[in-house]
Wavefront OBJ file of the C-alpha trace (Angstrom):
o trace
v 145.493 50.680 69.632
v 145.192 54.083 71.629
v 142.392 56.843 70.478
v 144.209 59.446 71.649
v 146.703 59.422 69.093
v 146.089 62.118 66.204
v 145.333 59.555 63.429
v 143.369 56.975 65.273
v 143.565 53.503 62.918
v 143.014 50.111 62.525
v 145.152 46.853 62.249
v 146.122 46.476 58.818
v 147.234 43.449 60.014
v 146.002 41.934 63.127
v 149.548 40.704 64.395
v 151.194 44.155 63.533
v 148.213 45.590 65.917
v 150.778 46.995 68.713
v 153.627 47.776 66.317
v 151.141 50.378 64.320
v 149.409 51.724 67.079
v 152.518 53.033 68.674
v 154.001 53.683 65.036
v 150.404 55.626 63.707
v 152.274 58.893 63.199
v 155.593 56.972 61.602
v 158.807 57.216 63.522
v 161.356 57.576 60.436
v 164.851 58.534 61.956
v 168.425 57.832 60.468
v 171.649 58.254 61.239
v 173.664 59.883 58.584
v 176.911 61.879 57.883
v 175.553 64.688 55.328
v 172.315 65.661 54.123
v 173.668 66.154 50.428
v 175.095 62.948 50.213
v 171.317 61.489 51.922
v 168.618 63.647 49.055
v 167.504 67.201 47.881
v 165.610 69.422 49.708
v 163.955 71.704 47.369
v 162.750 75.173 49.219
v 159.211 75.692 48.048
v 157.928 79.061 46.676
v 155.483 81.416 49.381
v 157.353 83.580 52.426
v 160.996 82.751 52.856
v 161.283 82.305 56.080
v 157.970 80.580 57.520
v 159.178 78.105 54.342
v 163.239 78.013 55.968
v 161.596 77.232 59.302
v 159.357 74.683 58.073
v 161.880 72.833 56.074
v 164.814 73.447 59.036
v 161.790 71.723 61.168
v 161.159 68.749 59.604
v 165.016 67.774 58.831
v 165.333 67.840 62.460
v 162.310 65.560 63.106
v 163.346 63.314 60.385
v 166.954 63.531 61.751
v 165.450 62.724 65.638
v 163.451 59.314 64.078
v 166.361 58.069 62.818
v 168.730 58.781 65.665
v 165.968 57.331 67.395
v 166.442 53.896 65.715
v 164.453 53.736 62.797
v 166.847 52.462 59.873
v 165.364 55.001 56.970
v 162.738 58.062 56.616
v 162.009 59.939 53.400
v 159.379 62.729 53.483
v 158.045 64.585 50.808
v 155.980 67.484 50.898
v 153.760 69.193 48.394
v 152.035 72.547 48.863
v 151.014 72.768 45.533
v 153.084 75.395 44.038
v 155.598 73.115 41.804
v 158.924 73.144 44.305
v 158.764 69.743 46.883
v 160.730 69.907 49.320
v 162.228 66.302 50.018
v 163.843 64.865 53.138
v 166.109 61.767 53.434
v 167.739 60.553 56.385
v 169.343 56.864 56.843
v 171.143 54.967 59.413
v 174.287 54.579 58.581
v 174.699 51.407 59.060
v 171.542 50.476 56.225
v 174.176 52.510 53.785
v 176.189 49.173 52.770
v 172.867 47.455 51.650
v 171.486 50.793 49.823
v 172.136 54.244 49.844
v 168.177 55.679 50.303
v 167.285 58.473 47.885
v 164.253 60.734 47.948
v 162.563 58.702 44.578
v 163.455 55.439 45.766
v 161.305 52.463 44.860
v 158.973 51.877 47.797
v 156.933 48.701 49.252
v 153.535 50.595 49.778
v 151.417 47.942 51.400
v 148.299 49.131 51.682
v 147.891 51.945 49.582
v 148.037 49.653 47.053
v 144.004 49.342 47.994
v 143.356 53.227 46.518
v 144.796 52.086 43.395
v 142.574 48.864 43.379
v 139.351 50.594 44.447
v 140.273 53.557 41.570
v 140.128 50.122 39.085
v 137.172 48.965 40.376
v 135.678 52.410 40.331
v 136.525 53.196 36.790
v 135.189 49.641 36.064
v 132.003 50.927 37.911
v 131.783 53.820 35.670
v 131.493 52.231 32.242
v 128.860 49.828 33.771
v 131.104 46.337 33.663
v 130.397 46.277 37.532
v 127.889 47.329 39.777
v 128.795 48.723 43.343
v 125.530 46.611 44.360
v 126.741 43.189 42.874
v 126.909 40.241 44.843
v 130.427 38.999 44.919
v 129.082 35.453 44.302
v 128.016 36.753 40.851
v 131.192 36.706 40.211
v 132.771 34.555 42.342
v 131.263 31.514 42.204
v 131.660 29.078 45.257
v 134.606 31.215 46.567
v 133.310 33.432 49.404
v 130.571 31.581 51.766
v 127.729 33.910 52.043
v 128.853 35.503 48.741
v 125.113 36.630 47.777
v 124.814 38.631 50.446
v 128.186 40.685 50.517
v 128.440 43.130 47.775
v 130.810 44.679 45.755
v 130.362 48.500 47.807
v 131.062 46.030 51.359
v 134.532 44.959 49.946
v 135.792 48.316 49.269
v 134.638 49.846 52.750
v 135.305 47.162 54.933
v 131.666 46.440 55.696
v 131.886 42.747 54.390
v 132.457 41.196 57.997
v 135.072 38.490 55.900
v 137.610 37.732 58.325
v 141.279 39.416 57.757
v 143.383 36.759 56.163
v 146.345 38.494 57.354
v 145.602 37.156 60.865
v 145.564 33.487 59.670
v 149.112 31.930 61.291
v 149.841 30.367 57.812
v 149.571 33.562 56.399
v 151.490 34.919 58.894
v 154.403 33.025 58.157
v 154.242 33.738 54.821
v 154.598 37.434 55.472
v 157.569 37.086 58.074
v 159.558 34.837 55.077
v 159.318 31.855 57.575
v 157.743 29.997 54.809
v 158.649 30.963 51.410
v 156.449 29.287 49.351
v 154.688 31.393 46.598
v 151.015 32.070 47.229
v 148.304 32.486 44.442
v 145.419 34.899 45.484
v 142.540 32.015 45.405
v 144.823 30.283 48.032
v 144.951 33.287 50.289
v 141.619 33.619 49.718
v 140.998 30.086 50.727
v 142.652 30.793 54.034
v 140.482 33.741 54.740
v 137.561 31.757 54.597
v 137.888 28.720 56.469
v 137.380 30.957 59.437
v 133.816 32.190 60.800
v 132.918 35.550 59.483
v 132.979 38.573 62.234
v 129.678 39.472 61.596
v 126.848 39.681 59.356
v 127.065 41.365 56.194
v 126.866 45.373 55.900
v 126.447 45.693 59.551
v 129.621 46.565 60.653
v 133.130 47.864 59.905
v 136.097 46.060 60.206
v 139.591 46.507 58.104
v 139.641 43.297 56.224
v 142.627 42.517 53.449
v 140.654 40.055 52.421
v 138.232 42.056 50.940
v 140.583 43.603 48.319
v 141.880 39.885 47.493
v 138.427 39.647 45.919
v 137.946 42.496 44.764
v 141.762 42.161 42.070
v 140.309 38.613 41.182
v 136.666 40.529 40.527
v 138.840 43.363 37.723
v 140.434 40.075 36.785
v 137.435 38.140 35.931
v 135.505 41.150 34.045
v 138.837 42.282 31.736
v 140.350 39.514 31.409
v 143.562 41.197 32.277
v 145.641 40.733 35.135
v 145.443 43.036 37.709
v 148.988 44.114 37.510
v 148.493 45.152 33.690
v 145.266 47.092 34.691
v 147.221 48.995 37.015
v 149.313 49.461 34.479
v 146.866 50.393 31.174
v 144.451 52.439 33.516
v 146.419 54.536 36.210
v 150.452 54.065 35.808
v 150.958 54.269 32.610
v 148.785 57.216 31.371
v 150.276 59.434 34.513
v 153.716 58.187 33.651
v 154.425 56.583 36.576
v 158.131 55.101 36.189
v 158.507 53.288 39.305
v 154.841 51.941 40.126
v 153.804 48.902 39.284
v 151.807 45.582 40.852
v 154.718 42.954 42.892
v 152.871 39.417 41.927
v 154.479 36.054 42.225
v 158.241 35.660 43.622
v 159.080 39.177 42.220
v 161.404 41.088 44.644
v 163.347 44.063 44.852
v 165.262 44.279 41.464
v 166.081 47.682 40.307
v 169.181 49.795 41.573
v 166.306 52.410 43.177
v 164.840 49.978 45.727
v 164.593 51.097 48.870
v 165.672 48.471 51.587
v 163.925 47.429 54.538
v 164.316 45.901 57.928
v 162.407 44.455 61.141
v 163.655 44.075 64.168
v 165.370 40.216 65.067
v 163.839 37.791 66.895
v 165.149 39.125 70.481
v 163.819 42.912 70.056
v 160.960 41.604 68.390
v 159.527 39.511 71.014
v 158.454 41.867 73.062
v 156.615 44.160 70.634
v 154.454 41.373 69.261
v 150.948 41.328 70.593
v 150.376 38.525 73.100
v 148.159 36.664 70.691
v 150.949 36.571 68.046
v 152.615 32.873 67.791
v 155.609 31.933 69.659
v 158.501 31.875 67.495
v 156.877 34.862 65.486
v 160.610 36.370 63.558
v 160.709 37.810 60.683
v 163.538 35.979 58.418
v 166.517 37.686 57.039
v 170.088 38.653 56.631
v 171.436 40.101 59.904
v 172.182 43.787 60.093
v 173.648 46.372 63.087
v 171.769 47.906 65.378
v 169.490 44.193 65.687
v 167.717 44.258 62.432
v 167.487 42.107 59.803
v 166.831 43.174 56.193
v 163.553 41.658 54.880
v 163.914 43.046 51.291
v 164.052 39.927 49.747
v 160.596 38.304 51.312
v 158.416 37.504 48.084
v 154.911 39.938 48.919
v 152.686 36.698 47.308
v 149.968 36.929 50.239
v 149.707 40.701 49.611
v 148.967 41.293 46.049
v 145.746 43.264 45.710
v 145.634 44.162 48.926
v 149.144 45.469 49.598
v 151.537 44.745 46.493
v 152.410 47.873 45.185
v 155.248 49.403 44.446
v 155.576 53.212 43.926
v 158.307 56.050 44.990
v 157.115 59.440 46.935
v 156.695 61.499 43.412
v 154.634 58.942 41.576
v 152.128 58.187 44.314
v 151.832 62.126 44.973
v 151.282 62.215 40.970
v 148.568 59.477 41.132
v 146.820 61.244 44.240
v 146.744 64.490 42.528
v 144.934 62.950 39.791
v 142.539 61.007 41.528
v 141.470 64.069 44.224
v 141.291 66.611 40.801
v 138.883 64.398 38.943
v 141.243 62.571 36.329
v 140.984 59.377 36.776
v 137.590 59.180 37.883
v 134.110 60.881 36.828
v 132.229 63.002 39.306
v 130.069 60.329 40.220
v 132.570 57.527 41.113
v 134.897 60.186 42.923
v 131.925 60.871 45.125
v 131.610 57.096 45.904
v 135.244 56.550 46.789
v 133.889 59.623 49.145
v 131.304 58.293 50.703
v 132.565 57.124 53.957
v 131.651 54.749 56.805
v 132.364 55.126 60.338
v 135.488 53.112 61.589
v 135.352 52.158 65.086
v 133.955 53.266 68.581
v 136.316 56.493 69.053
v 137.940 56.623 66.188
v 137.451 60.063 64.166
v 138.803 58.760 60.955
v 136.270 57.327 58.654
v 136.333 55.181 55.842
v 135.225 55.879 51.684
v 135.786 53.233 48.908
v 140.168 52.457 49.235
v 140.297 56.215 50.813
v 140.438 56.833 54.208
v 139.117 60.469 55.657
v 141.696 61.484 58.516
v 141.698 63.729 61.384
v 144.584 65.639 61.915
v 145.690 68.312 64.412
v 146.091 70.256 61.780
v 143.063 69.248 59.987
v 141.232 66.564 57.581
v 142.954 64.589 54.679
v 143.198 61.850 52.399
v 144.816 59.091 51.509
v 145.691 55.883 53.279
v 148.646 54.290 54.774
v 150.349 51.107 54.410
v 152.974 48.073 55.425
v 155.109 45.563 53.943
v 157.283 43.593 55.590
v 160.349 46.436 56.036
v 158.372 49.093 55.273
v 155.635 51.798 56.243
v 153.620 54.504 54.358
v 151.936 57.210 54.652
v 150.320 59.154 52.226
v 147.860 62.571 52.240
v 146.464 64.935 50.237
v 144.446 68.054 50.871
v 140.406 67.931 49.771
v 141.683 69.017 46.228
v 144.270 67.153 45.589
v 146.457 70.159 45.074
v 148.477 68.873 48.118
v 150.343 66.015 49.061
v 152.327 64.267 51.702
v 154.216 61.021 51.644
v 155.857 59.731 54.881
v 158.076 56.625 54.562
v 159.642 54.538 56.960
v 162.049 51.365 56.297
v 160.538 49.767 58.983
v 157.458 48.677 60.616
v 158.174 46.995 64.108
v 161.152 49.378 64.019
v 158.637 52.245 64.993
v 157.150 50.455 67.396
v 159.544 51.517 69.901
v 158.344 54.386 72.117
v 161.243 57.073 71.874
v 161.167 56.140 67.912
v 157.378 56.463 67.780
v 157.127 59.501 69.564
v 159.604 60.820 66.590
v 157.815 59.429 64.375
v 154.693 60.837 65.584
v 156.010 64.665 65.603
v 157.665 64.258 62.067
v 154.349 62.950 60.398
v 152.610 65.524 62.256
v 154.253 67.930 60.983
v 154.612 66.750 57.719
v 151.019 67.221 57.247
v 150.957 70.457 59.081
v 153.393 71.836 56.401
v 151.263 70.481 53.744
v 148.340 72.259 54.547
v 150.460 75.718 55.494
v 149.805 75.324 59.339
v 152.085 75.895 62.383
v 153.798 73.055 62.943
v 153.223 71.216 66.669
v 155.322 71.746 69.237
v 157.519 68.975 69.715
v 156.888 66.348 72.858
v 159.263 66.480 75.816
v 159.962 63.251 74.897
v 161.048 63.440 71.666
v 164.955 62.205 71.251
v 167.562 64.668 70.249
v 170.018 62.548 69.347
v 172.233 59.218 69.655
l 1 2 3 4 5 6 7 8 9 10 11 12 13 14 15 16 17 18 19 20 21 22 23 24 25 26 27 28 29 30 31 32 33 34 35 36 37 38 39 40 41 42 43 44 45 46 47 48 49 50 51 52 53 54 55 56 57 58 59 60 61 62 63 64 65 66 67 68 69 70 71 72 73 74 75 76 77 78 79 80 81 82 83 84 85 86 87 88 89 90 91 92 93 94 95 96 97 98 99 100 101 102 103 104 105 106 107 108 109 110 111 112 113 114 115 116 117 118 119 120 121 122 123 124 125 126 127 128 129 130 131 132 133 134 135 136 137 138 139 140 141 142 143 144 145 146 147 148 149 150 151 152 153 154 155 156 157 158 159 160 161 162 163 164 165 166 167 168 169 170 171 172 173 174 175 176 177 178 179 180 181 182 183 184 185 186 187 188 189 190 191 192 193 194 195 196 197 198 199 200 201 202 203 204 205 206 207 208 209 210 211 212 213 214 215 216 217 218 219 220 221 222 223 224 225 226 227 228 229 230 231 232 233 234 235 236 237 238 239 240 241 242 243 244 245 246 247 248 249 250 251 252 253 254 255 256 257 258 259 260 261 262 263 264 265 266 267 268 269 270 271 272 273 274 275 276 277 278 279 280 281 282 283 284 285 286 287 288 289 290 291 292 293 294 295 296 297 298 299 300 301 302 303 304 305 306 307 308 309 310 311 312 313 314 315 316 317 318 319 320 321 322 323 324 325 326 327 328 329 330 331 332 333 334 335 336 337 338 339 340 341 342 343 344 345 346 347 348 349 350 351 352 353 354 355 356 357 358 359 360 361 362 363 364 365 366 367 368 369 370 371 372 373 374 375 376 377 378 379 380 381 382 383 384 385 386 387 388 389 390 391 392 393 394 395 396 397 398 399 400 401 402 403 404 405 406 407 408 409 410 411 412 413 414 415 416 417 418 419 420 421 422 423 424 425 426 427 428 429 430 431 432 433 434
C-alpha cells in the first residue's frame, strides 16, 4: 500500500491489500434525500461557530463519499464534553434493504482484536496467563514451533505465523463462495500448513492468525467461550446493548443491523490484487449501482480475530474505558502500550490489539477493521476522553479513487474534529456531487 497516505497500514487481509490501501482514510459517501430522515446530529458544547463549521464540514465530506459511490457512512465524533455529534448518509438505493441509523449494529472486523487482547490482558493481570508463555503450553500440537512463539508475539504481530486470511480456502469462505461453517481449530489448521514468514519475535507482520489462538488460549484457561467472556468481562459491565461475539452461522438478525455491500464480480475484478484468484466475487443478492449485499455471509473464519459486532456509541463507550484505566490495571494498560514498529516507512506502530497512529492532526488510538460489507475505524485521544468512529458499508466499495479520496478527507477530518484541530483542506479531487 502507499506510505504517503496519513495513516500508513497493513493488510488486514492479504487479498483486500489494494482495496485498503486506497480506502486507509475510509471513503463513506451516500446518496440521500434528507438528513433528518438519515440520523441526528447533535451540536457539541465549546464556541458556536468553530463547532457549526466543523459539523457543516463533515456532513459535506460524508455527503461527497457517498455521492462518490460508497453505499453507507456513519461518523461519530466525541470531544469529550457529553454532546456527539453524529453523521449518517446512505445511498438511496441501500434504503429498501435498511434504512442506516447513527447506532446501527455494525460488523467491526478487526477491532474485534482490542477487545480480545483487553481479555487476554485482564487474564494477564490476575496471573491465569503469562505474556511470556509459550503458546504450545497451551496449545498442544496446534501451532508448529509453538515453544518458541509466545503469548506477547500473538498480540503484536511478532509471531511470524502466516495470515490465514490469505489461504484461498479461506478466502472463499470470506467472499460466501463456500458457505460451509468454520470452527476456529480448522482455520487454524489452514494457517499452518503454510511455512512461517519468519522466525519467531524477529519481525512484524499483521497476522489474523495470531488472535485465532489467542480466543482458543481465554477459552482453554476459563473454560468459557470467548463470546461469553466478551460478554461477563467488557460488554456487559459497560452496558453495551449491541456488542457482542458473531460465532457459528449467526448473521445479521436484529432490526438495527446495518447492511453491507461489495462491489459484483465485473467492478470487482479490477480492484483485486493480481495475486488474488481468478473468479475472486464476493456472493450475494444483486443491488443498484453494481453491488451486491453481503449481509448474510456467516463471519465463521473471523471469530476472534474479526467477529464483533458493536454500534458507534458502544465501541466509543468501551474505548473510553479501556484508555481511562477501567478495564485494565496500570500495569496491563501499559503493555497493551508498549508498541512495536510496523513496517519500513510506516509511522504507525503497533501495542498489544492497539495500534498507535499518525495523523495530520496528530497521534491516536484505536484500530480499524473489515468484514465482508463493511469497514471501521475507530480513535481515541491518549486519554480516552475522545473518540472517533468512522464506518463505511463497504470495503472494495472505497477502493475506488474519487470514493477514496472522499473517504480520505472525511476520516481526516473526523479525527481532526476530535482532537479540536483545523480541519484539512479538502483535495482538488475530492467529488462534489453525483
Amino acid at each position: 500500500m502507499p506510505r504517503n497516505t496519513p495513516y500508513p497500514r497493513r493488510a488486514r487481509q492479504a487479498y483486500l491489500t489494494l482495496a485498503l490501501a486506497t480506502a486507509l482514510t475510509g471513503s463513506l459517501t451516500a446518496c440521500e434525500t434528507s438528513a433528518a430522515a438519515q440520523g441526528t446530529s447533535h451540536t457539541p458544547t465549546g464556541r458556536p461557530g468553530v463547532v457549526a463549521a466543523q459539523e457543516a464540514r463533515l456532513t459535506t465530506l460524508a455527503q461527497q463519499t457517498v455521492d462518490a459511490g460508497a453505499p453507507g457512512v456513519i461518523v461519530r465524533v466525541d470531544k469529550g464534553d457529553g454532546r456527539p455529534t453524529e453523521i449518517v448518509r446512505q445511498a438511496s438505493w441501500s434504503r429498501a434493504d435498511h434504512v442506516l441509523a447513527a447506532n446501527d449494529e455494525f460488523r467491526m472486523g478487526s477491532n474485534t482484536k482490542t477487545m480480545v487482547a483487553t481479555v487476554v490482558l485482564q487474564l494477564v493481570a490476575e496471573h491465569r496467563i503469562e505474556l511470556s508463555d509459550p503458546v504450545g503450553e497451551w496449545l498442544p500440537g496446534l501451532i508448529p514451533n509453538g515453544a518458541a512463539i509466545t503469548v506477547r508475539m500473538l498480540l503484536n504481530h511478532t509471531s511470524g505465523l502466516f495470515n490465514y486470511t490469505e489461504d484461498p480456502d479461506v478466502l472463499k469462505a470470506f467472499t460466501g463462495q463456500d458457505t460451509r461453517i468454520w470452527t476456529p481449530q480448522e482455520v487454524l489448521a489452514a494457517a499452518v500448513r503454510h511455512d512461517p514468514l519468519f522466525a519467531p519475535g524477529t519481525k512484524y507482520s499483521y497476522s489474523n492468525t495470531g488472535y485465532l489462538a489467542l480466543g482458543l488460549i481465554a477459552e482453554k484457561v476459563t473454560g468459557h467461550t470467548l463470546g461469553d467472556l466478551v460478554q461477563q468481562r467488557i460488554a456487559g459491565p459497560l452496558h453495551l446493548k449491541n456488542t457482542y461475539l458473531v460465532t457459528g452461522a449467526d448473521t445479521a438478525k436484529s432490526p438495527a443491523f446495518a447492511h453491507g455491500y461489495e462491489p459484483d464480480a465485473a467492478r470487482l475484478a479490477p480492484l483485486l490484487p493480481s495475486y488474488a484468484p481468478a473468479g475472486t466475487a464476493f456472493a450475494g443478492p444483486a443491488r443498484s449501482a453494481g453491488y451486491v449485499d453481503t449481509t448474510w455471509i456467516n463471519n465463521s473464519t473471523e471469530w476472534a480475530a474479526g467477529a464483533m459486532v458493536s454500534s458507534a456509541r458502544d465501541w466509543a463507550r468501551f474505548d473510553i474505558a479501556l484508555m481511562s484505566g477501567k478495564l485494565l490495571p496500570p500495569a496491563q494498560l501499559k503493555e497493551m502500550r508498549t508498541t512495536v514498529a510496523e513496517e519500513s516507512g510506516n509511522p504507525n506502530r503497533y501495542g498489544l490489539g492497539l495500534e498507535r497512529v499518525v495523523t495530520p492532526c496528530g497521534t491516536v488510538w484505536g484500530h480499524d477493521g473489515q468484514a465482508p460489507g463493511f469497514s471501521s475505524w475507530n480513535y481515541t485521544d491518549a486519554t480516552g476522553q475522545r473518540t472517533v468512529s468512522v464506518l463505511a458499508t463497504t470495503i472494495f466499495g472505497l477502493a475506488v479513487p474519487k470514493t477514496g479520496s472522499a473517504g480520505k478527507a472525511l476520516l481526516n477530518a473526523a479525527v481532526c474534529t476530535m482532537l479540536d484541530k483545523p480541519i484539512p483542506a479538502a483535495p482538488a479531487s475530492a467529488p462534489t456531487g453525483s
